[in-house]
Kinemage of the C-alpha trace (Angstrom):
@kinemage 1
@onewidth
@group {chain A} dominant
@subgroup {mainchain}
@vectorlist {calphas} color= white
{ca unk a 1} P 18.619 16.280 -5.266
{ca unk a 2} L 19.406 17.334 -1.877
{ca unk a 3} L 17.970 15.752 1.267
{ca unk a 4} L 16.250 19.425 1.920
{ca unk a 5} L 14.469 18.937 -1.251
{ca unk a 6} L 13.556 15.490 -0.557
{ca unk a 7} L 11.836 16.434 2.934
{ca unk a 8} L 10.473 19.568 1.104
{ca unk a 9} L 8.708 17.311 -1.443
{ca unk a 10} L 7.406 14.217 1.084
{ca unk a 11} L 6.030 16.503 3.377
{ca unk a 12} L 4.023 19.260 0.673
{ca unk a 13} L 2.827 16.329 -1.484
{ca unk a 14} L 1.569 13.852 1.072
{ca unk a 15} L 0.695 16.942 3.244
{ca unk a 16} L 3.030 15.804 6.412
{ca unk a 17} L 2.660 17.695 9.804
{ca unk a 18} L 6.857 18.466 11.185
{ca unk a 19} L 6.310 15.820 13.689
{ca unk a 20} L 4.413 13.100 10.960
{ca unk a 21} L 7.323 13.773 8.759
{ca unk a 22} L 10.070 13.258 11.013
{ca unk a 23} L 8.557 10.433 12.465
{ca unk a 24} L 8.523 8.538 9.042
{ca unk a 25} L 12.181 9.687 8.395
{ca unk a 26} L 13.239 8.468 11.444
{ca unk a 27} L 11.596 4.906 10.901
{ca unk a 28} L 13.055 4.724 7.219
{ca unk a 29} L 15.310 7.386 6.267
{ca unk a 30} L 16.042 5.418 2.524
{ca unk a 31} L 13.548 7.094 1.993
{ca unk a 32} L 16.424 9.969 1.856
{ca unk a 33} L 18.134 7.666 -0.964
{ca unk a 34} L 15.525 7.952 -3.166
{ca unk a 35} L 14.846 9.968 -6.521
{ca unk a 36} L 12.241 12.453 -6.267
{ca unk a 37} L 11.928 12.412 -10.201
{ca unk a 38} L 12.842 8.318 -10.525
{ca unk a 39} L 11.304 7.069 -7.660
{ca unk a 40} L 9.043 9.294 -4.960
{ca unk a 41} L 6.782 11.112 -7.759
{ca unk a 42} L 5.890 8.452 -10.008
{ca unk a 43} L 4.970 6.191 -7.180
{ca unk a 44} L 3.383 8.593 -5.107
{ca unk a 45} L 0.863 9.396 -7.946
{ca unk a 46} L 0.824 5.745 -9.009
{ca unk a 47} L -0.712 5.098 -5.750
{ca unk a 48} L -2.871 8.104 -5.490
{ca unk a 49} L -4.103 7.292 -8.975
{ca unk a 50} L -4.908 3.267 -8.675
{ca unk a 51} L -6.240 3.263 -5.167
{ca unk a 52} L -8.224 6.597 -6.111
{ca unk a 53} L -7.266 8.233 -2.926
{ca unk a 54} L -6.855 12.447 -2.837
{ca unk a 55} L -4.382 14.097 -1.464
{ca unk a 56} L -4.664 13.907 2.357
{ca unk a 57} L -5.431 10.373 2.134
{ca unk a 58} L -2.241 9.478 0.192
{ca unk a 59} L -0.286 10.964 2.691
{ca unk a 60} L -1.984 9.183 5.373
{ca unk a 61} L -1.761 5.987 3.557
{ca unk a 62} L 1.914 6.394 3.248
{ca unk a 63} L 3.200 7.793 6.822
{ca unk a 64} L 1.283 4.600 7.878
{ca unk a 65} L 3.369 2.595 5.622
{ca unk a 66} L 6.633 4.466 3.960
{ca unk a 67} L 7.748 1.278 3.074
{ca unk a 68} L 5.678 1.301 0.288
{ca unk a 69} L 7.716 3.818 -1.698
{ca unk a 70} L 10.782 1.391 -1.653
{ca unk a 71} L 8.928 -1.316 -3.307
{ca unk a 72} L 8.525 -2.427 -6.931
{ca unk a 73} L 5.122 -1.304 -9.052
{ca unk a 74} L 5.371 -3.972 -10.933
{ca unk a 75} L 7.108 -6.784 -9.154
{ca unk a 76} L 5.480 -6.341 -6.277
{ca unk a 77} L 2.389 -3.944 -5.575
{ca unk a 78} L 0.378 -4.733 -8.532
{ca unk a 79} L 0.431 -8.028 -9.066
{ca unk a 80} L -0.755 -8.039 -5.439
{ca unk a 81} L -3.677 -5.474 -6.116
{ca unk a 82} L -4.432 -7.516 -9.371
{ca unk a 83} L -4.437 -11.063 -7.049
{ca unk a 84} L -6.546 -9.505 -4.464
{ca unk a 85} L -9.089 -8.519 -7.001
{ca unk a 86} L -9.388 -11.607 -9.361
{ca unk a 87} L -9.068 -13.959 -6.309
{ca unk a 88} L -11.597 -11.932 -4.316
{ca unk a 89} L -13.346 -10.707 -6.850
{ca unk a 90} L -13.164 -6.972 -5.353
{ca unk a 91} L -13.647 -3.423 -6.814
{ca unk a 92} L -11.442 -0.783 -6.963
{ca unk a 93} L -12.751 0.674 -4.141
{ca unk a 94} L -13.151 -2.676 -1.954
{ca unk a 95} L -9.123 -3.213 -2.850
{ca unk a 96} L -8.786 0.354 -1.003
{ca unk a 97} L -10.294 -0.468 1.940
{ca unk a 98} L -8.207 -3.546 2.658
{ca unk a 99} L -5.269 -1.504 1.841
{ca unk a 100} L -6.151 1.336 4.218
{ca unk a 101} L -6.549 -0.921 6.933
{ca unk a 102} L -3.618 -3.242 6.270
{ca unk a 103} L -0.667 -1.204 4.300
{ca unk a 104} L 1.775 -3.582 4.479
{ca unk a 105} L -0.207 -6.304 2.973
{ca unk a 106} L 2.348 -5.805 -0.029
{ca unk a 107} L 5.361 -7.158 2.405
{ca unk a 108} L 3.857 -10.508 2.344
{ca unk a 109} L 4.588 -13.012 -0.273
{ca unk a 110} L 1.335 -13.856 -2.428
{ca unk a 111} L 1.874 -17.737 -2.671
{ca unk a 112} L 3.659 -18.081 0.763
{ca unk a 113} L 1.313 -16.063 2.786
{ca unk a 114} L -1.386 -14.741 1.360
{ca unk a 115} L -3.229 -17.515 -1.283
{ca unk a 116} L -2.088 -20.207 1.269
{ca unk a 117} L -4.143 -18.583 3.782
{ca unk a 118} L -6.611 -18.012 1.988
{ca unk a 119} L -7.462 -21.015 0.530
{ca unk a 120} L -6.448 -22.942 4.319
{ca unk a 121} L -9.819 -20.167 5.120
{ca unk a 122} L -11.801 -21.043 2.279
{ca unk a 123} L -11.268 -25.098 2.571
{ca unk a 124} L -11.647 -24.989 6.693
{ca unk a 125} L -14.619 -22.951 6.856
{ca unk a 126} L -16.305 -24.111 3.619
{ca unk a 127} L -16.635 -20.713 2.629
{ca unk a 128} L -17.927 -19.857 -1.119
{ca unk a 129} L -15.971 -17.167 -2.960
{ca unk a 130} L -18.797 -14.273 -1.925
{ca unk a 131} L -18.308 -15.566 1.269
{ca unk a 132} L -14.305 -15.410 1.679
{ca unk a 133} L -14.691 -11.974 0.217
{ca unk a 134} L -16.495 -10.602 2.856
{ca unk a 135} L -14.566 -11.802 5.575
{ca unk a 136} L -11.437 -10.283 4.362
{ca unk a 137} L -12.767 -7.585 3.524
{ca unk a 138} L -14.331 -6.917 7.725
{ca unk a 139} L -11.402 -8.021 8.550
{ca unk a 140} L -7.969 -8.307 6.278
């Protein structure tokens, strides 16, 4: 696949403006490395799919975060959806919204950063688990 095709593809599926698109390139062009058919697609609709997003909001989602596309399904961003909903005890839609508003919560590292946190939050505060939830959900 030629680069061409590759910019063809990000910026008709996630419905990228010129300037949206080359601003994302220009912040990670890997993104250039990357399979369309291996790599871009099946993520892309993984995404759209589990986080129940359509298709402008995919492509928002993503120029806010292209990292996204480099990482791992299933080393890296479900186990973290998976965590924040059996630890938070969150929807599928409530995962969403901390998502949209922090995209790169799957850079951080879920027993370094995230449970530690958490629980430091939880134990500090005395916060029940309804309680916790609600706070990170206002504010991830």
């Amino acid at each position: 696949e030629s680069n061409s095709e590759k910019l063809k593809y990000l910026q008709s599926r996630l419905k990228l403006s010129d300037s949206k698109l080359k601003a994302m390139i220009l912040t990670h062009p890997n993104l250039l490395s990357f399979s369309i058919e291996n790599n871009l697609e099946p993520k892309v609709n993984y995404l759209q799919n589990r986080l129940n997003m359509n298709e402008t909001q995919i492509g928002e989602f993503i120029s806010k975060s292209p990292s996204i596309l480099g990482m791992n399904v299933k080393g890296n961003i479900e186990p973290k959806i998976a965590w924040l909903q059996e630890r938070l005890n969150l929807t599928d839609g409530e995962v969403r919204k901390i998502i949209w508003k922090l995209p790169n919560i799957f850079t951080y590292s879920l027993s370094d950063n995230m449970e530690r946190n958490l629980d430091w939050l939880q134990k500090r505060l005395a916060l029940s688990n309804d309680q916790t939830s609600k706070i990170v959900m206002r504010f991830p």
